[in-house]
PDB file as gemmi writes it, atoms N, CA and C in Angstrom:
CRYST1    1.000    1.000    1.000  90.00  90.00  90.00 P 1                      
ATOM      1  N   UNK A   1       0.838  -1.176   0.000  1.00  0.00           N  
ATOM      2  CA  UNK A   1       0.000   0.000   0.000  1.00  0.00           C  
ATOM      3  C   UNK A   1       0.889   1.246   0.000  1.00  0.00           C  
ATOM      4  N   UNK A   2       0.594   2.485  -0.961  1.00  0.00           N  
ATOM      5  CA  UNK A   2       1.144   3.174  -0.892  1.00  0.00           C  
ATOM      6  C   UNK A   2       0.977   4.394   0.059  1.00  0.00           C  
ATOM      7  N   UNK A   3       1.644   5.347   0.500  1.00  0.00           N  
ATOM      8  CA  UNK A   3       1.493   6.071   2.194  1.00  0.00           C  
ATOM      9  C   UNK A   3       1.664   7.742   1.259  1.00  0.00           C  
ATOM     10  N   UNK A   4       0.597   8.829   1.503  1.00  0.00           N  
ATOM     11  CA  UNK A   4       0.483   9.949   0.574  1.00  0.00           C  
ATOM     12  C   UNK A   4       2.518  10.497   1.850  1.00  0.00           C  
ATOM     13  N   UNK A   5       3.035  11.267   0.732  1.00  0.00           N  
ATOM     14  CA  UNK A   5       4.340  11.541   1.627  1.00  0.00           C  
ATOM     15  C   UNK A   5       4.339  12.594   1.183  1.00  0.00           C  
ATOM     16  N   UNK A   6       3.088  13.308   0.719  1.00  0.00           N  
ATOM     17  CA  UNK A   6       3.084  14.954   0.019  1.00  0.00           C  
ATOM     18  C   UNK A   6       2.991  15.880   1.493  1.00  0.00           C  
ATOM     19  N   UNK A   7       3.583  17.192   1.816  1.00  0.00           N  
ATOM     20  CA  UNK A   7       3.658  17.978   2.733  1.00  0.00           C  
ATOM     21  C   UNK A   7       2.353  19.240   1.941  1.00  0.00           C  
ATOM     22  N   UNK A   8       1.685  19.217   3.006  1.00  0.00           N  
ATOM     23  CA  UNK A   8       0.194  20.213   2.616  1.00  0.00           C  
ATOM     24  C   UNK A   8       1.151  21.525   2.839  1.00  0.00           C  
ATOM     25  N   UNK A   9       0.716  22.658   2.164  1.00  0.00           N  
ATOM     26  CA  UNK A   9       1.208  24.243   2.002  1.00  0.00           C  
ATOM     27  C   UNK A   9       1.278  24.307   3.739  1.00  0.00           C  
ATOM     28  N   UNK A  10       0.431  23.707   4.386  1.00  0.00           N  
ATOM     29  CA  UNK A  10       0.129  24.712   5.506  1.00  0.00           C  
ATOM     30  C   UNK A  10       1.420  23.774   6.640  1.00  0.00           C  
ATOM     31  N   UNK A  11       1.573  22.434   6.817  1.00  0.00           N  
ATOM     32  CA  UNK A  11       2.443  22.249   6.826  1.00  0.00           C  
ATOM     33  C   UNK A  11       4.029  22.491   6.708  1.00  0.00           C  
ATOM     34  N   UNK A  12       4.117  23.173   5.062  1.00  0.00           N  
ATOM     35  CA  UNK A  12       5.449  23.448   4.948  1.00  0.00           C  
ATOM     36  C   UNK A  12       5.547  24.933   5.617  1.00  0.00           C  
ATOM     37  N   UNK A  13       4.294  25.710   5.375  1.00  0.00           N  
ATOM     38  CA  UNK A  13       4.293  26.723   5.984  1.00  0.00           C  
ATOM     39  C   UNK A  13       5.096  27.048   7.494  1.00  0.00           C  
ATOM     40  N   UNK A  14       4.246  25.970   8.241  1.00  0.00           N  
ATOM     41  CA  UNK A  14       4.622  25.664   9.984  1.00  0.00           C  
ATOM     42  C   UNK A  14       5.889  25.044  10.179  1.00  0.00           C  
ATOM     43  N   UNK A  15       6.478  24.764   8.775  1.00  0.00           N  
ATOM     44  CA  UNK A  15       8.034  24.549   9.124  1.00  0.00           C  
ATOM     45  C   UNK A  15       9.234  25.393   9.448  1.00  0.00           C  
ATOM     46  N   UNK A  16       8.374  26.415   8.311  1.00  0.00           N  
ATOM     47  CA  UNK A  16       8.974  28.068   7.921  1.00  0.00           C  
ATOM     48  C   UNK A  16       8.263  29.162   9.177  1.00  0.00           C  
ATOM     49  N   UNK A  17       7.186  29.042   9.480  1.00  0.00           N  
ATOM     50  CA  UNK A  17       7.141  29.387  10.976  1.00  0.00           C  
ATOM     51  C   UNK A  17       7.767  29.334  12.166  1.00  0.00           C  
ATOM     52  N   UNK A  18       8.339  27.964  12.399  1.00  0.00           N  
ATOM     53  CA  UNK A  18       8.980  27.297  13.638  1.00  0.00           C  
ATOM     54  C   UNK A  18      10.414  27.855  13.491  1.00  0.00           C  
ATOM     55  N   UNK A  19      11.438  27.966  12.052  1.00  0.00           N  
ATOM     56  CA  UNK A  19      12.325  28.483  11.935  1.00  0.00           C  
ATOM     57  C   UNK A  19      12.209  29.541  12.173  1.00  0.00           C  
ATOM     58  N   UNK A  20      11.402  30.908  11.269  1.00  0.00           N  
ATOM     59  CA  UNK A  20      11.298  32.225  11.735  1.00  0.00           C  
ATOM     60  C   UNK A  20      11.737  32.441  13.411  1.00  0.00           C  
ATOM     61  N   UNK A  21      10.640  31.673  13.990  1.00  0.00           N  
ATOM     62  CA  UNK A  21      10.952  32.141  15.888  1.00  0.00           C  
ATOM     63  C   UNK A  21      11.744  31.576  16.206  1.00  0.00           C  
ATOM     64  N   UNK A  22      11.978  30.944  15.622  1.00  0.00           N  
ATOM     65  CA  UNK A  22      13.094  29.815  16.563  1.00  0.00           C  
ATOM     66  C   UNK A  22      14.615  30.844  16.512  1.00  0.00           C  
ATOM     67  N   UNK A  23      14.331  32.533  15.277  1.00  0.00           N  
ATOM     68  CA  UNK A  23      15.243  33.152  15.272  1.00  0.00           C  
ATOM     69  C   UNK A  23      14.798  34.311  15.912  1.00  0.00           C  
ATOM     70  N   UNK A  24      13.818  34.558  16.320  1.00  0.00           N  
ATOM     71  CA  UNK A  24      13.236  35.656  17.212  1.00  0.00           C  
ATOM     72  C   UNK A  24      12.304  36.548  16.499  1.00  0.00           C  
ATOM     73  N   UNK A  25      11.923  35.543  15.387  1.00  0.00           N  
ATOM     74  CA  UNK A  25      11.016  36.607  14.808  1.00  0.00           C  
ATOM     75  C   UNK A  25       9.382  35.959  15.043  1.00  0.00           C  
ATOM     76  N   UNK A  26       8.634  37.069  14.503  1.00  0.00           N  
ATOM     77  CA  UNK A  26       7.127  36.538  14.506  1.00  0.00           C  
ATOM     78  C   UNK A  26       6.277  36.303  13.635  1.00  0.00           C  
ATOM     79  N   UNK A  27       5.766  35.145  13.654  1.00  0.00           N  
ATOM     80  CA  UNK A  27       4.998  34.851  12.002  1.00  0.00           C  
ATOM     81  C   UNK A  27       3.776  33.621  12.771  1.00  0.00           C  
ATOM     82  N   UNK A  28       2.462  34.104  12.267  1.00  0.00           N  
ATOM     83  CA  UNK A  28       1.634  33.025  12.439  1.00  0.00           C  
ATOM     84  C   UNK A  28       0.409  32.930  11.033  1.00  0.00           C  
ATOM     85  N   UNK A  29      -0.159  31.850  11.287  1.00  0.00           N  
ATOM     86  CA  UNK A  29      -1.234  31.537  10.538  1.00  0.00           C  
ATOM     87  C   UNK A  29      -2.334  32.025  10.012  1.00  0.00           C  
ATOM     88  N   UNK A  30      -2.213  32.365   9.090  1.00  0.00           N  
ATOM     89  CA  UNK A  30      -3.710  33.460   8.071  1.00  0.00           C  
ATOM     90  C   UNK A  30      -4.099  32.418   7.504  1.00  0.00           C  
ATOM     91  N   UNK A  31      -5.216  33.034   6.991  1.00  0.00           N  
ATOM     92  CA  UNK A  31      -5.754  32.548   5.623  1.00  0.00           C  
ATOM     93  C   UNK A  31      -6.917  31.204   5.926  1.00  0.00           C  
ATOM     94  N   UNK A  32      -7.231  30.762   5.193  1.00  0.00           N  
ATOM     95  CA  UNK A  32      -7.849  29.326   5.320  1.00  0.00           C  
ATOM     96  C   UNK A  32      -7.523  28.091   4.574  1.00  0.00           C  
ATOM     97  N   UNK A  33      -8.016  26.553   5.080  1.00  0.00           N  
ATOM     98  CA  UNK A  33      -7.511  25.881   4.716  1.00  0.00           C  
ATOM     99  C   UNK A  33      -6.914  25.590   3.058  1.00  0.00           C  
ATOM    100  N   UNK A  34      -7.676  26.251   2.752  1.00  0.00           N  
ATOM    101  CA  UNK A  34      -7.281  26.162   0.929  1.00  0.00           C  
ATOM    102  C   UNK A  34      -6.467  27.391   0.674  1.00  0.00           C  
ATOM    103  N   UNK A  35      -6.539  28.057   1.165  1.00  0.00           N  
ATOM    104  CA  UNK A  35      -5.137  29.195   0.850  1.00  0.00           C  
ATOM    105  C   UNK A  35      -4.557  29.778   2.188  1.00  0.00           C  
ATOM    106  N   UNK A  36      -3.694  28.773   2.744  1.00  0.00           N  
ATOM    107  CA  UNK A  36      -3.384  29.253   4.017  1.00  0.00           C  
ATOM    108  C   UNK A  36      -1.844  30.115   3.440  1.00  0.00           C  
ATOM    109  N   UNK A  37      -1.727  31.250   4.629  1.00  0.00           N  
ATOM    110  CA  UNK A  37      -0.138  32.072   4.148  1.00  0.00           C  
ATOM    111  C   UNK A  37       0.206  32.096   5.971  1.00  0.00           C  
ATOM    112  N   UNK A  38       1.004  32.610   6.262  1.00  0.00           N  
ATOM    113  CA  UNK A  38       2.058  33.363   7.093  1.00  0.00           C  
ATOM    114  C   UNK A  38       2.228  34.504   6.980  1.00  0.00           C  
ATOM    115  N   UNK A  39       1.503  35.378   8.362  1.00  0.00           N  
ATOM    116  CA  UNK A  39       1.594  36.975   8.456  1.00  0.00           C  
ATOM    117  C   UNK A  39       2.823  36.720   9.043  1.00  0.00           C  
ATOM    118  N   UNK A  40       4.552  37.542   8.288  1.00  0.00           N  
ATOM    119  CA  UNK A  40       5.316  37.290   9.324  1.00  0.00           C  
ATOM    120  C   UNK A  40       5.565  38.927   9.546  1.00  0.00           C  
ATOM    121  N   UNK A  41       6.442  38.935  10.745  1.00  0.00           N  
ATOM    122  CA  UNK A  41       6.819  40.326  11.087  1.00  0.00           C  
ATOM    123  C   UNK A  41       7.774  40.687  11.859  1.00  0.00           C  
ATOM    124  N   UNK A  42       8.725  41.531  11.318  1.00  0.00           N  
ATOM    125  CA  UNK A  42      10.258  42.035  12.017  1.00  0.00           C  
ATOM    126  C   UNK A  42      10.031  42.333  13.539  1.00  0.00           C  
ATOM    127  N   UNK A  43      10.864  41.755  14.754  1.00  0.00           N  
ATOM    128  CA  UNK A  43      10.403  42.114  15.898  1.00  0.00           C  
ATOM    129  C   UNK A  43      10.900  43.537  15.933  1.00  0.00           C  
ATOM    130  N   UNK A  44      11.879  43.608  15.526  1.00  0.00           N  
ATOM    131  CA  UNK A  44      12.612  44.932  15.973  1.00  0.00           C  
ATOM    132  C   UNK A  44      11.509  46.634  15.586  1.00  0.00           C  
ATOM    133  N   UNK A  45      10.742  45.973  14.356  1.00  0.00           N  
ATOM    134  CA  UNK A  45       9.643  47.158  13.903  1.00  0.00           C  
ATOM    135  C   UNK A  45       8.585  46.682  13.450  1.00  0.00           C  
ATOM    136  N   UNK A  46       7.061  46.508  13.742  1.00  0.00           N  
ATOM    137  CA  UNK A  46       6.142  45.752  13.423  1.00  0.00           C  
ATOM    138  C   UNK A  46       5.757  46.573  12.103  1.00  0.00           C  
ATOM    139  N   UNK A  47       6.251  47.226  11.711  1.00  0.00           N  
ATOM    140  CA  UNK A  47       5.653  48.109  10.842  1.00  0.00           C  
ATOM    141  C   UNK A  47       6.767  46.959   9.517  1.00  0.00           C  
ATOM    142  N   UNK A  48       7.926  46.470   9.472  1.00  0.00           N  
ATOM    143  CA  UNK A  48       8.191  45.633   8.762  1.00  0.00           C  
ATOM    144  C   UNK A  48       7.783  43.961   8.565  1.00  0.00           C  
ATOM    145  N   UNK A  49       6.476  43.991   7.879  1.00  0.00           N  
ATOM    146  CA  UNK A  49       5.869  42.825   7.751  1.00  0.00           C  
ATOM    147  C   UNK A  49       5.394  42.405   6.364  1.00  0.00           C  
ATOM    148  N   UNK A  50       4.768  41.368   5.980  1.00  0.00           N  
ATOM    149  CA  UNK A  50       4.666  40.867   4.740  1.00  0.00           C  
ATOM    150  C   UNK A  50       4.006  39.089   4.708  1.00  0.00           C  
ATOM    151  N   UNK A  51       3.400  38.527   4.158  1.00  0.00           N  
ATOM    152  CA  UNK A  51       2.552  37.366   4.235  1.00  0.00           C  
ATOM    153  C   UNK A  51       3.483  36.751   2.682  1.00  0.00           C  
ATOM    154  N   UNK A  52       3.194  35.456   3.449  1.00  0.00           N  
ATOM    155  CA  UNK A  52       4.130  34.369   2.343  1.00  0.00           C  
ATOM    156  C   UNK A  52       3.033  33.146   2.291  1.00  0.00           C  
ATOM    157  N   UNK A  53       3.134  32.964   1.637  1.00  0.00           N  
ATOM    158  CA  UNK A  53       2.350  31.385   1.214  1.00  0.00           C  
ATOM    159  C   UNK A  53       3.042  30.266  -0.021  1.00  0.00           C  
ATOM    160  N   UNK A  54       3.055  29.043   0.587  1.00  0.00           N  
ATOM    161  CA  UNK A  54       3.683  28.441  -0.064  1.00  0.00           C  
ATOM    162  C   UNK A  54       2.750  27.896  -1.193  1.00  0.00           C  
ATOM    163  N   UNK A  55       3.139  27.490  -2.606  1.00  0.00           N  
ATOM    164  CA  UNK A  55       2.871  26.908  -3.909  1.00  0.00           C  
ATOM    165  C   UNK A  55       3.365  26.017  -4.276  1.00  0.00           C  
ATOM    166  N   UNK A  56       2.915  24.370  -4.065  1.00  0.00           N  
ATOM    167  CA  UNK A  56       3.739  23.567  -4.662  1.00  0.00           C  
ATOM    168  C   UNK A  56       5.287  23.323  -3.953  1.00  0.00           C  
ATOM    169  N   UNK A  57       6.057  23.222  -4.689  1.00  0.00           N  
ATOM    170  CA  UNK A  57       7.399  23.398  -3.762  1.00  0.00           C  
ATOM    171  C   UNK A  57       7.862  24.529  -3.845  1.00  0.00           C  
ATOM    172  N   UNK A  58       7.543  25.894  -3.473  1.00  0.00           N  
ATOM    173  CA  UNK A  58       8.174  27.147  -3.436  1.00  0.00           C  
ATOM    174  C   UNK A  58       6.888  27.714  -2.243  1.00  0.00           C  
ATOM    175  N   UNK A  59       7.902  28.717  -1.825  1.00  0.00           N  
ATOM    176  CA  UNK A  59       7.073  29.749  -0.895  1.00  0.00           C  
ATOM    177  C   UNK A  59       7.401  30.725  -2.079  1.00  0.00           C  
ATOM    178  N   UNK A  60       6.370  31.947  -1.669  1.00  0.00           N  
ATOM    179  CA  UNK A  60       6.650  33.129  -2.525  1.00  0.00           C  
ATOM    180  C   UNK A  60       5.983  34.161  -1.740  1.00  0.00           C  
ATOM    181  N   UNK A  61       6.372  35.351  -1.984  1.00  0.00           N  
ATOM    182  CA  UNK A  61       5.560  36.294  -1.354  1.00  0.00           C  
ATOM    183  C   UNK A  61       4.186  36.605  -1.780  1.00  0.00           C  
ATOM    184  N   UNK A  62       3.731  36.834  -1.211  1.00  0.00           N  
ATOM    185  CA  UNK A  62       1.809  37.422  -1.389  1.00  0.00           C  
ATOM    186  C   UNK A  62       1.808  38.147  -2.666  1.00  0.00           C  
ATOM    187  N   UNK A  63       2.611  39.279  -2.811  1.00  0.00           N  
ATOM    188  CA  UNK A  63       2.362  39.569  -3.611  1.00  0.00           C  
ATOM    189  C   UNK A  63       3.048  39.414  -5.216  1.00  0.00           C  
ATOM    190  N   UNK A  64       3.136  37.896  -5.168  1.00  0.00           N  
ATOM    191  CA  UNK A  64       3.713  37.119  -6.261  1.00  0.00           C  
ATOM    192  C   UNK A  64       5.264  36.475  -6.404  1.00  0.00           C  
ATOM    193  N   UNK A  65       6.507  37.229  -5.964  1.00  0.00           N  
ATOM    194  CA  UNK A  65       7.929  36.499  -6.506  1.00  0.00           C  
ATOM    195  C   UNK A  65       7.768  35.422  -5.537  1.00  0.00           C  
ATOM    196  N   UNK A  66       8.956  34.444  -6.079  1.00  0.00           N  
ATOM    197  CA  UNK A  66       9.401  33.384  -5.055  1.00  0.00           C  
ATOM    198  C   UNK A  66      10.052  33.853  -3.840  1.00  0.00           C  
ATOM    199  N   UNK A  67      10.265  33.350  -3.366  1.00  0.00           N  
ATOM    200  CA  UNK A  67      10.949  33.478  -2.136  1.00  0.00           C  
ATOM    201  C   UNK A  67      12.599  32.378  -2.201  1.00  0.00           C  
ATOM    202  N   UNK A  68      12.034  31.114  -2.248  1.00  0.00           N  
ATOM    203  CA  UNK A  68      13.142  30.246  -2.210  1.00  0.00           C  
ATOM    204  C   UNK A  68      11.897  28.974  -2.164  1.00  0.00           C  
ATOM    205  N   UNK A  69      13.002  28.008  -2.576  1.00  0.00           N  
ATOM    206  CA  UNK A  69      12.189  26.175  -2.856  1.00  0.00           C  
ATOM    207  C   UNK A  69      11.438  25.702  -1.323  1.00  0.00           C  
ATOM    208  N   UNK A  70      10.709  25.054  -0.917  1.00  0.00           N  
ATOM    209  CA  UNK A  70       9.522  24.776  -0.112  1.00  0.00           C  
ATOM    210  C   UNK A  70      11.116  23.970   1.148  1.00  0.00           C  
ATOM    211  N   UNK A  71      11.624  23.282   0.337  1.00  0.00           N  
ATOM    212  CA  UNK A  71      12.752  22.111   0.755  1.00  0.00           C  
ATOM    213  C   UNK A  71      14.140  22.721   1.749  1.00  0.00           C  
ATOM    214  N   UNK A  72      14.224  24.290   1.383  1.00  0.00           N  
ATOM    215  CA  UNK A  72      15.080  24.819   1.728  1.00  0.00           C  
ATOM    216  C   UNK A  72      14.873  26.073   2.832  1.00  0.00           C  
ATOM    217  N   UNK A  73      13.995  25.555   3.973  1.00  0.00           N  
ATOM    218  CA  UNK A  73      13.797  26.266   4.956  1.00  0.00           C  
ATOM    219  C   UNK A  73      14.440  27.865   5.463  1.00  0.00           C  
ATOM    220  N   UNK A  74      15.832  27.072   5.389  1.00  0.00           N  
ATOM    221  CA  UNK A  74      16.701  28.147   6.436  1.00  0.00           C  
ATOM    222  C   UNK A  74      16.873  29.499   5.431  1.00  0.00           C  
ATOM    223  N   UNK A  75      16.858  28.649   4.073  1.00  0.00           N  
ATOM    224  CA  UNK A  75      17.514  29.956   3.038  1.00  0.00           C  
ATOM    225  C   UNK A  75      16.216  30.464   2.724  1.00  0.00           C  
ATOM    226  N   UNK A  76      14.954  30.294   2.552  1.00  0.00           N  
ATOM    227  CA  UNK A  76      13.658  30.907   2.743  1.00  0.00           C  
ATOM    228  C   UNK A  76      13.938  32.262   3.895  1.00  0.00           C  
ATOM    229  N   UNK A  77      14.219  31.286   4.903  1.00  0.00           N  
ATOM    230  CA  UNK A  77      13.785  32.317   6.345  1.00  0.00           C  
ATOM    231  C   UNK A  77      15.009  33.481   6.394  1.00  0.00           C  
ATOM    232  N   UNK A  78      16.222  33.183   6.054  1.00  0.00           N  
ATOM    233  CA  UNK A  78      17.367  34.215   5.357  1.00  0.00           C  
ATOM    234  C   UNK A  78      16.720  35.263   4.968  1.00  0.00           C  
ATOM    235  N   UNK A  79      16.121  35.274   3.487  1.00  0.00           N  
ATOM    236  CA  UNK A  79      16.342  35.685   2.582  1.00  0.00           C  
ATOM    237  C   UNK A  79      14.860  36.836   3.228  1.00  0.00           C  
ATOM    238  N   UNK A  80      13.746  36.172   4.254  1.00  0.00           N  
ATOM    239  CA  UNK A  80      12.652  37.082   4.586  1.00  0.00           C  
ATOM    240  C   UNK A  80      13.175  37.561   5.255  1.00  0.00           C  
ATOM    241  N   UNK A  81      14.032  37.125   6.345  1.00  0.00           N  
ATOM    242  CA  UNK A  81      15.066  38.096   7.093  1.00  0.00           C  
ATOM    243  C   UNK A  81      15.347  39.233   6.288  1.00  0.00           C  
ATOM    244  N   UNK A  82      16.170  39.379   5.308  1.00  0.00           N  
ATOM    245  CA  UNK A  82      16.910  39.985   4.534  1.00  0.00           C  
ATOM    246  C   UNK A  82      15.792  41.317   4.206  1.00  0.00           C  
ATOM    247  N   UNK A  83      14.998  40.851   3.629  1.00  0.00           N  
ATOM    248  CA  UNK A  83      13.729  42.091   3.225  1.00  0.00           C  
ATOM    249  C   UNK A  83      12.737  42.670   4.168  1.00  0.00           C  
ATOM    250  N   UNK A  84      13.211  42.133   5.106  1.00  0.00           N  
ATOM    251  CA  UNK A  84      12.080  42.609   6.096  1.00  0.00           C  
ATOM    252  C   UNK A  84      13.020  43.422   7.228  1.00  0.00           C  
ATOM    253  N   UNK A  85      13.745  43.340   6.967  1.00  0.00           N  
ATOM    254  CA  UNK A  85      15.329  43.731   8.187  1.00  0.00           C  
ATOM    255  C   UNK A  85      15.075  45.516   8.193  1.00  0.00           C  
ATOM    256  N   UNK A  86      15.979  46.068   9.427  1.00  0.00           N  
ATOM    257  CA  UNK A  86      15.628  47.489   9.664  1.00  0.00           C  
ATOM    258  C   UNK A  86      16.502  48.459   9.410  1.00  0.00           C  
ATOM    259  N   UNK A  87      16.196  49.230   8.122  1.00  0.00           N  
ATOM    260  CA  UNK A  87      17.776  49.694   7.461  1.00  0.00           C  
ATOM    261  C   UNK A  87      18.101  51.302   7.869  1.00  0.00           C  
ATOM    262  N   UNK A  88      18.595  51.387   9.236  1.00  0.00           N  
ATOM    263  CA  UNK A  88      18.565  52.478   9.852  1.00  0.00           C  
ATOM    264  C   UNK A  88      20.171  53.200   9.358  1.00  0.00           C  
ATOM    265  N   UNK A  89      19.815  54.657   9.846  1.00  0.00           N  
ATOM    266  CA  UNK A  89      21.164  55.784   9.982  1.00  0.00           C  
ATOM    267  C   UNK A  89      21.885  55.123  10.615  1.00  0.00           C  
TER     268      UNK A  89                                                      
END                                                                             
């Protein structure tokens, strides 16, 4: 018998969640079961935030680019780091 070994969006999502905090940042669960995303948000300024939802094997941002492959957690959570970060004087 074969065993489904597919990871649901919302799943890979809560993988990319658990990493986010696990670096001190904050990101939880929007959306509904058929289009679930991740409100995440810079602790340092809540005003730097942005929603991701994963597609298949890619996360991408809400409002369309990729982000990075579904498989590659840390460099996902990098790279939202990276754009969401606080680019002061």
């Amino acid at each position: 018998m074969e065993t489904d070994t597919a990871i649901s969006a919302r799943q890979q999502l809560e993988q990319l969640r658990a990493e986010l905090e696990s670096r001190g940042w904050e990101a939880d669960h929007r959306g509904t079961e058929e289009r679930p995303f991740l409100h995440v948000r810079n602790p340092a300024d809540a005003g730097f935030h942005d929603s991701v939802a994963c597609l298949g094997d890619r996360y991408v941002w809400n409002w369309g680019p990729e982000i990075g492959l579904a498989d590659d957690v840390q460099a996902v959570a990098d790279r939202i780091m990276h754009v969401l970060r606080v680019v002061g004087p």
